[in-house]
N, C-alpha and C positions, 0 to 999 in steps of 0.2 A: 218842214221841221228842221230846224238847225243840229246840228250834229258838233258832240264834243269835238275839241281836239285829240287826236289820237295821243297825242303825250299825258292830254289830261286824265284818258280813261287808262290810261296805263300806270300813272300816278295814283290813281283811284285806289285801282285793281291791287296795287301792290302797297298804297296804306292801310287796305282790308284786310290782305292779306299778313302785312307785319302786326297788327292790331289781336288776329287770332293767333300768331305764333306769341305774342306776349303774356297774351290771357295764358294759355298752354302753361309757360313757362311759367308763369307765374303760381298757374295751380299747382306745378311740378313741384315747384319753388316748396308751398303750403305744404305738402301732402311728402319730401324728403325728410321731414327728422323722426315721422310716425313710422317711415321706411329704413330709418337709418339703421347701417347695419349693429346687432346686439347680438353677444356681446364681443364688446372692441376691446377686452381685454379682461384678468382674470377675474373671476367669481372664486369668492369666499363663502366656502360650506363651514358654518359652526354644529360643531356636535357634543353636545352637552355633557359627553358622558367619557367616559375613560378609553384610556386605546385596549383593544384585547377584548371588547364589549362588543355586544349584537352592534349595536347604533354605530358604532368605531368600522365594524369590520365589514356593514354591508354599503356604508357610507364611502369607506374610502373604496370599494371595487364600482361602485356606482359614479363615484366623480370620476375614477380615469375613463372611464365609458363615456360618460357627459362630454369630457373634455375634449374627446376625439369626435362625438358628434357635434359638440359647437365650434369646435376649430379654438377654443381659449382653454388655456388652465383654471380645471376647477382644485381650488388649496382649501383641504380638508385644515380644521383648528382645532381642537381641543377645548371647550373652556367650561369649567367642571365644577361641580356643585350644588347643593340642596338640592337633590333630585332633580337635576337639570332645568331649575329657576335662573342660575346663575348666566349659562350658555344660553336659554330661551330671553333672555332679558338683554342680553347684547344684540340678537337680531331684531325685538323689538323696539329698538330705539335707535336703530342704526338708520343711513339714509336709505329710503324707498326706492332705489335706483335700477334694481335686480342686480346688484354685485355683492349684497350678501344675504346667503338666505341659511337655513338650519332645518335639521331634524329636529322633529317633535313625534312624541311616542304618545302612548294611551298615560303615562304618568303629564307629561306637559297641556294635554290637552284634556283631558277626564279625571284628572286624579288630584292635581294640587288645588284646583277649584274646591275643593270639599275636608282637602288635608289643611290649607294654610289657612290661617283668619285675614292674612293680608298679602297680598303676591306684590311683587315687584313690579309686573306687567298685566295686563289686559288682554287674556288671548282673542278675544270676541273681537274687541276692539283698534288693537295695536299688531294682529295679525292679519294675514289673509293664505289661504290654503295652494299649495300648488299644485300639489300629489299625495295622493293617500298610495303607498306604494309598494306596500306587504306585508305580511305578520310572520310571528314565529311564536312555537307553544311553548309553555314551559315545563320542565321535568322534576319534578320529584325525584331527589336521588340525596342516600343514606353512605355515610361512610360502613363499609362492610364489619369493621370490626365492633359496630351500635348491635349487632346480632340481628337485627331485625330482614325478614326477608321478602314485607308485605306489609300494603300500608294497613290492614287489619293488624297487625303485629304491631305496627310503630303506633298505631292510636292505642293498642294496650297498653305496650309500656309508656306511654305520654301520660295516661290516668293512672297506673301504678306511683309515678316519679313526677307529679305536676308539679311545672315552672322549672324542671332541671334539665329537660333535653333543649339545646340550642339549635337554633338554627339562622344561620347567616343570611344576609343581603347585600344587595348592590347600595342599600340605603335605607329611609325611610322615605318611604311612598312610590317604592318603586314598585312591579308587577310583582317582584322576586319575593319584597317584604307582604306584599297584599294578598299574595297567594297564598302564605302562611296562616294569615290571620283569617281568609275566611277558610281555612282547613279546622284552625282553631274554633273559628264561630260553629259550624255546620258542626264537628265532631264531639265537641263539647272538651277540648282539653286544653291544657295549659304550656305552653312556650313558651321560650327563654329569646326575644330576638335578640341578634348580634349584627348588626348595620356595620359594613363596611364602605372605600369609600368609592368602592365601585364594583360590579359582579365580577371582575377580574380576579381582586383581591380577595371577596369571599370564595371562589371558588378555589384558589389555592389554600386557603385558610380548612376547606374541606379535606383538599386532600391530603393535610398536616395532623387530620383529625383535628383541628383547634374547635372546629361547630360541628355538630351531626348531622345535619343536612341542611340542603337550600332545595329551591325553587327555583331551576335558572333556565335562562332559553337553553333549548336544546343547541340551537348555533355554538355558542359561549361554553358550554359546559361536555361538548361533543369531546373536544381531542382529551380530555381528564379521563377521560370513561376506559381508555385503554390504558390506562395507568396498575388496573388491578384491585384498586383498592376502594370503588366507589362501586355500588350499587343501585342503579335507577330502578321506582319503584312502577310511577305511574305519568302520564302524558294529564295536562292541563286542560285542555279542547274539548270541544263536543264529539269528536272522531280522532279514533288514533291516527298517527302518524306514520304512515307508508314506509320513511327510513327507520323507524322503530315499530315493527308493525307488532311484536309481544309484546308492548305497554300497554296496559289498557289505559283507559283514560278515569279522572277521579269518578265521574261520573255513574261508569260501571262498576265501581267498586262503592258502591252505597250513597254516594252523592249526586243525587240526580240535579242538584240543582248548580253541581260545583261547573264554574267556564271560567278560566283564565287564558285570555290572549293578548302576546303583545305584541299589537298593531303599529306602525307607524309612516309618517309623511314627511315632507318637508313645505316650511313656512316660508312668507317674506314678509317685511315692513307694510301696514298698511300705508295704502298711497303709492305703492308699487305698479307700474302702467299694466292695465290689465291683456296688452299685448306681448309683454315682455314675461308676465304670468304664464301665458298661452304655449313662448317659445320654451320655456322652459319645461312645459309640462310634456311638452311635444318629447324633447325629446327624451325625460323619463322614460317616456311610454315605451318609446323607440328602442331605447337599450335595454329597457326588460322582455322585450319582446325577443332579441336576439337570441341566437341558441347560445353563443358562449357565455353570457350571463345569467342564462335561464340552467344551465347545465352546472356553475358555480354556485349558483343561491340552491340548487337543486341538492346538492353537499352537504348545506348550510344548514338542511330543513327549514331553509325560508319560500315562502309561498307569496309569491308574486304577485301584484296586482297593477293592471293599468285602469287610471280612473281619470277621470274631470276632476278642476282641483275642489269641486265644492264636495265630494267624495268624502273628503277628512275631515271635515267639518262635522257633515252630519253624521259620522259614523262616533266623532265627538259625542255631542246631543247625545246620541243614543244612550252611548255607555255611560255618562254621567250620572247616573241613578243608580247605576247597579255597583258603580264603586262608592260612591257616596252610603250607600246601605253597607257594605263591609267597612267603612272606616267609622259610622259610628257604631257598628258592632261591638268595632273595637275600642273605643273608646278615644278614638283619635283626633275627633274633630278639632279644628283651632289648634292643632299640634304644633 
């Protein structure tokens, strides 16, 4: 049987051989932009709502974390309006790249679906979820000089003086504003709302006396409370609140059906790579996991959550009915 030349089997050997290193290379080649590193430079957090706000204040301790876990700066932005339509409507129609994404609360995702007759944007649609990433309750609190020392007290004098006691908000359709009205629904009294243009503002507006009370995250409406002049009556939640443990909640106090929470996540662009989703949610997780941010939100009375991003979504769904049923309580539908 004749036999190659040895040059030839070594020609052979070694076009086999470069043949597999090409293939290699080549898959390498395929399989480098789905590896490529993200992200290669800043990410833009929009947050819809005013600085000095729950969303403002756990937003920006959350991006300098983010940013030190992705190695990029995360730039928090402000952009403000109609109950955070305005900020929710510039990530949805931004490029799907993962370099801008935004907070969404339980008013962007459950609340204006039922408040507006026409939204700017499509959250179903023109969003996609990344983190459902923790809530905070809201409080009941009376400026002291209203007399009142109990929410039994303030529903009296609400039905003594209907439509003259006020009470301020971050807006209309925000938690702050919805928590009033199903106080209003469930108690049978009448309120004066005063929509301000952000929970910042009304809650200094409280402590001016200008409104009688608000509904505001306990986060937001905490450092006023030492001021003297504000009174908290009652916690929002189905359970009181550990950093307020003498609040009861509405619930104990005759309204069994009363739960206000505001919940929130953050969104990106549908058409956003669901790998670029992934890292991002990573490292939410990551830095609410830590103690130094678990130890800050702990301050905050914000309660943490690490979730999958489809988490936000359905926790959406959920609540969608049960604000829909207070907004046409109140008669707010197509507002």
């Amino acid at each position: 049987m004749s036999k190659k030349p040895l040059s030839a089997a070594v020609d052979l050997r070694l076009a086999r051989g470069l043949s597999r290193l090409g293939a290699a290379v080549l898959s390498l080649g395929i399989a480098l932009p789905a590896l490529a590193a993200y992200p290669e430079k800043p990410i833009t957090l929009i947050v819809p709502f005013n600085t000095g706000t729950t969303p403002d204040i756990v937003s920006r301790l959350l991006a300098d974390a983010m940013g030190r876990e992705l190695g990029q700066t995360v730039v928090v932005i402000n952009k403000v309006g109609a109950s955070g339509l305005v900020g929710t409507q510039a990530v949805a129609t931004a490029a799907p790249d993962g370099y801008t994404i935004a907070y969404a609360n339980v008013a962007t995702m459950a609340i204006n679906q039922s408040l507006y007759k026409k939204l700017p944007y499509d959250a179903d649609r023109q969003l996609v979820p990344i983190a459902l990433t923790g809530s905070v309750q809201n409080v009941l609190v009376v400026r002291k000089e209203l007399g009142v020392k109990s929410v039994a007290e303030l529903v009296a004098l609400a039905r003594k003086q209907p439509g003259k006691l006020t009470v301020g908000s971050g807006g209309k359709g925000t938690t702050g504003h919805l928590s009033a009205e199903m106080l209003k629904s469930m108690a049978g009294i009448d309120l004066l709302h005063v929509p301000y243009k952000g929970g910042a503002e009304a809650d200094l507006a409280l402590v001016r006396g200008e409104v009688d009370m608000v509904f505001e995250n306990i986060t937001s409406i905490k450092p006023h409370l030492a001021s003297g002049k504000l009174l908290p009556l009652a916690v929002t939640g189905v359970q009181r609140d550990r950093r307020m443990p003498e609040l009861a909640t509405m619930a104990e106090l005759g309204f069994p059906r009363y739960h206000a929470v505001a919940w929130n996540g953050y969104v990106a662009p549908v058409g956003t790579e669901a790998a670029r989703i992934a890292v991002l949610n990573k490292a939410f997780n990551k830095v609410l996991g830590t103690p130094e941010i678990a130890s800050r939100l702990e301050t905050m009375a914000y309660e943490p959550t690490q979730s999958k991003p489809a988490a936000l979504f359905e926790l959406a769904v959920k609540e969608r009915p049960v604000w829909a049923e207070v907004i046409r309580a109140a008669g707010l539908e197509n507002d």
